[in-house]
py3Dmol code that shows the C-alpha trace and the ligand (Angstrom):
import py3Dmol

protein = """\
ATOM      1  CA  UNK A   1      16.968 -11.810   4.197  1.00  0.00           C
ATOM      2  CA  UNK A   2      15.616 -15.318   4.753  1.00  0.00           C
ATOM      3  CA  UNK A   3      11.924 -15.670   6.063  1.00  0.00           C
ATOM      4  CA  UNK A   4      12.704 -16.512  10.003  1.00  0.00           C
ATOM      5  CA  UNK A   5       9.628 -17.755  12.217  1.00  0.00           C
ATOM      6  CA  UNK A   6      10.089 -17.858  16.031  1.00  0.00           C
ATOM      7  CA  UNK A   7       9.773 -21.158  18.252  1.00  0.00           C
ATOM      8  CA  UNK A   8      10.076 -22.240  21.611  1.00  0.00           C
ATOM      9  CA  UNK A   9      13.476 -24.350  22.781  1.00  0.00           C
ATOM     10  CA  UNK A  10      13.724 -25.670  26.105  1.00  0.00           C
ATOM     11  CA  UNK A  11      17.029 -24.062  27.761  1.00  0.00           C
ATOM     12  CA  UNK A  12      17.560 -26.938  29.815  1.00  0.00           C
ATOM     13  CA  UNK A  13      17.171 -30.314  27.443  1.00  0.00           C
ATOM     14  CA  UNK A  14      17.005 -27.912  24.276  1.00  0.00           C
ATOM     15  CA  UNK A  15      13.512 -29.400  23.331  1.00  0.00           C
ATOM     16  CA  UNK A  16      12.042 -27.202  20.394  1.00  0.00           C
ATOM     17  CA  UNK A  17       8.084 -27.261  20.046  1.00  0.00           C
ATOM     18  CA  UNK A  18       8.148 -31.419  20.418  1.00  0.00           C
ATOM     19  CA  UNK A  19       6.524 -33.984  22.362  1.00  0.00           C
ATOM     20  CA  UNK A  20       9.862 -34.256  24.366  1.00  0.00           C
ATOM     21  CA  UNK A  21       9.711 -34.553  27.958  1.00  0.00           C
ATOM     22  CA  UNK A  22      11.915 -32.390  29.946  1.00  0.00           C
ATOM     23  CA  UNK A  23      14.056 -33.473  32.109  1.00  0.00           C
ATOM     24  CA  UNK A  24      13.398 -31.597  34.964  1.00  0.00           C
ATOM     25  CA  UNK A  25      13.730 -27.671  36.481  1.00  0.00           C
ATOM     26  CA  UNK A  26      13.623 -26.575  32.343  1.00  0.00           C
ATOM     27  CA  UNK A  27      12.912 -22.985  30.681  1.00  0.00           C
ATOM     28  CA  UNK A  28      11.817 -22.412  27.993  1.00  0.00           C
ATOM     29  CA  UNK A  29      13.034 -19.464  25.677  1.00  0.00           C
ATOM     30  CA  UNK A  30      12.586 -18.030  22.460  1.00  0.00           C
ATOM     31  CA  UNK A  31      15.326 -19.076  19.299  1.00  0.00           C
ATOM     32  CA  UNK A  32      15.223 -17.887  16.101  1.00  0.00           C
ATOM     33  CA  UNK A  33      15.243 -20.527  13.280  1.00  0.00           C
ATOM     34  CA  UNK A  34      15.666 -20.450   9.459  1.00  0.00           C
ATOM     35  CA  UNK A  35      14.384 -23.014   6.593  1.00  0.00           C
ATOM     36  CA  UNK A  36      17.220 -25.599   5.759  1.00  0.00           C
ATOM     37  CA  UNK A  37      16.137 -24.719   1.707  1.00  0.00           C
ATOM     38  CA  UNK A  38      16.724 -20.927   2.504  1.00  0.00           C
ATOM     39  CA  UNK A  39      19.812 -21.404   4.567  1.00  0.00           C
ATOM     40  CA  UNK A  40      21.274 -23.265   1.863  1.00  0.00           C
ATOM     41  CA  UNK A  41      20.515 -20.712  -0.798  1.00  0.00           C
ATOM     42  CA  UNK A  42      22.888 -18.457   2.024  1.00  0.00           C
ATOM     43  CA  UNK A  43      25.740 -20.525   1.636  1.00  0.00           C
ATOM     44  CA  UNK A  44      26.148 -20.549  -2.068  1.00  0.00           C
ATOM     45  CA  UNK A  45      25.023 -16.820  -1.960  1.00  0.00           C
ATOM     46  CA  UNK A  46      28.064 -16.563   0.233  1.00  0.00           C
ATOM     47  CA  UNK A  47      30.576 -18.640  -1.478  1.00  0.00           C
ATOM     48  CA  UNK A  48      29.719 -16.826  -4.914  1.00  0.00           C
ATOM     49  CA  UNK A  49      30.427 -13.365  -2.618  1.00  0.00           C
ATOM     50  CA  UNK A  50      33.520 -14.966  -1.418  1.00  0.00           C
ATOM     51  CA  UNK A  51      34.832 -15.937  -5.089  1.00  0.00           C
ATOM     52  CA  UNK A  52      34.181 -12.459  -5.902  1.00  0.00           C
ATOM     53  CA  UNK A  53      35.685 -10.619  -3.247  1.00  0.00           C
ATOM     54  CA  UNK A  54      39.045 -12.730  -3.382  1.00  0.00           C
ATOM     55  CA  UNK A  55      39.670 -12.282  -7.464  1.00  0.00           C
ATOM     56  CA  UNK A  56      38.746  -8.147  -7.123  1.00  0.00           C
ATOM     57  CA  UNK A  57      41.304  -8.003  -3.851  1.00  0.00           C
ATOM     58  CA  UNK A  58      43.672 -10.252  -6.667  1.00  0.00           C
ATOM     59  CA  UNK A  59      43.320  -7.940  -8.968  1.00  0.00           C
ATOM     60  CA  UNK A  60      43.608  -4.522  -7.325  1.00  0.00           C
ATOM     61  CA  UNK A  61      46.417  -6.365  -5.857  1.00  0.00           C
ATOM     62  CA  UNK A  62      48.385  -6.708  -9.077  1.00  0.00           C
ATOM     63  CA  UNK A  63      47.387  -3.347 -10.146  1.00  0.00           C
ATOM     64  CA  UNK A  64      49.019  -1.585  -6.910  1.00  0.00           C
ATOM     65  CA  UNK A  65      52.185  -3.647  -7.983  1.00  0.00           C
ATOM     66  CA  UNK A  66      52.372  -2.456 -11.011  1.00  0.00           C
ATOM     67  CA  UNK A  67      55.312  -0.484 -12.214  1.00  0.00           C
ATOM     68  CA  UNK A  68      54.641   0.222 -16.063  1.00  0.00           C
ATOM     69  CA  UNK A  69      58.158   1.403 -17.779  1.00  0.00           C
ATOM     70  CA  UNK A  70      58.027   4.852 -19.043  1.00  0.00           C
ATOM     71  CA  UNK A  71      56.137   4.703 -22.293  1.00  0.00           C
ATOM     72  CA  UNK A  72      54.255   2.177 -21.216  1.00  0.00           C
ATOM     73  CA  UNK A  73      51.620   3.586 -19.116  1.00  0.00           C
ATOM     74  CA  UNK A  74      49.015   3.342 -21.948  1.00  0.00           C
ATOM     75  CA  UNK A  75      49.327  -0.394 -22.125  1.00  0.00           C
ATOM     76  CA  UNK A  76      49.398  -1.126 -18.588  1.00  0.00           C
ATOM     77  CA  UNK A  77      46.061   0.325 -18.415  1.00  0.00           C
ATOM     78  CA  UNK A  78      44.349  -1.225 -21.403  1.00  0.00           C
ATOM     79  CA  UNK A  79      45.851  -4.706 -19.851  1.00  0.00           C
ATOM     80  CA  UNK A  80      44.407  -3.804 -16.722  1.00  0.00           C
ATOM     81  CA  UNK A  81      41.071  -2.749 -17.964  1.00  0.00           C
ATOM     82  CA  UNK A  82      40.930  -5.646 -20.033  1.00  0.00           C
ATOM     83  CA  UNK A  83      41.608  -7.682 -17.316  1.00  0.00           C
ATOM     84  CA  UNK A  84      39.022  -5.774 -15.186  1.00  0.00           C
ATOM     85  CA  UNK A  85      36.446  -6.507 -17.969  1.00  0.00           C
ATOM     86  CA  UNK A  86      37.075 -10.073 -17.621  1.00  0.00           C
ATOM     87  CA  UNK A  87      36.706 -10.209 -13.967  1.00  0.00           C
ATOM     88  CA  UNK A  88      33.409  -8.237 -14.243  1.00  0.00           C
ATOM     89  CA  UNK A  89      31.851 -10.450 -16.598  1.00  0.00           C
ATOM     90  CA  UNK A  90      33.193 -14.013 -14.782  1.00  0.00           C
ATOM     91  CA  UNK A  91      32.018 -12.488 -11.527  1.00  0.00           C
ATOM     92  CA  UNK A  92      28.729 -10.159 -12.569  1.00  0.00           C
ATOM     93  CA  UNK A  93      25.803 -11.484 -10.650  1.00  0.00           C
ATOM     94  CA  UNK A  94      22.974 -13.037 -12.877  1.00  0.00           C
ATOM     95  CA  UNK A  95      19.286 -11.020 -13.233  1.00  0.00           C
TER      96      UNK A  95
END
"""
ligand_1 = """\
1
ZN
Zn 13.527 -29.159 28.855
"""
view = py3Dmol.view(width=600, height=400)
view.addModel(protein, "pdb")
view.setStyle({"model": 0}, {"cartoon": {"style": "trace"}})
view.addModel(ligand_1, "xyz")
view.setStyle({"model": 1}, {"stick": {}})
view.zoomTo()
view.show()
């Protein structure tokens, strides 16, 4: 989770922690904020999740489709493992 840090926004002009002058009968009230830097790390983190999700749903997609012939259970698996393999290692988080 990103480092958050707690400031003060006015309710009424939405005037956070500035030398803003309020426009009048204002509150003030707490708002939790995050670092542009971190909340951009975020969005990649979950685009990359996103990518992921949608080619294992593809995948376990085709295999509940899949009708192998008889005598041709064997290779339906090894395609589909092989294809798993190759979705693991496109889609395998780095260390
Ligand atoms: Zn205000």
């Amino acid at each position: 989770m990103p480092h958050t840090f707690t400031v003060w926004q006015c309710n009424g002009c939405g005037r956070i922690e500035s030398q803003q002058a309020c426009t009048g009968a204002c509150r003030d009230g707490k708002v939790q904020l995050i670092h542009h830097d971190e909340y951009v790390a975020l969005e990649k983190q979950l685009a990359q999740s996103q990518r992921t999700i949608g080619a294992l749903l593809d995948m376990l997609s085709q295999l509940s489709h899949a009708t192998p012939r008889d005598g041709q259970w064997e290779l339906c698996f090894r395609q589909a493992q092989t294809r798993a393999r190759a979705t693991l290692a496109r889609h395998r988080p780095a260390d």
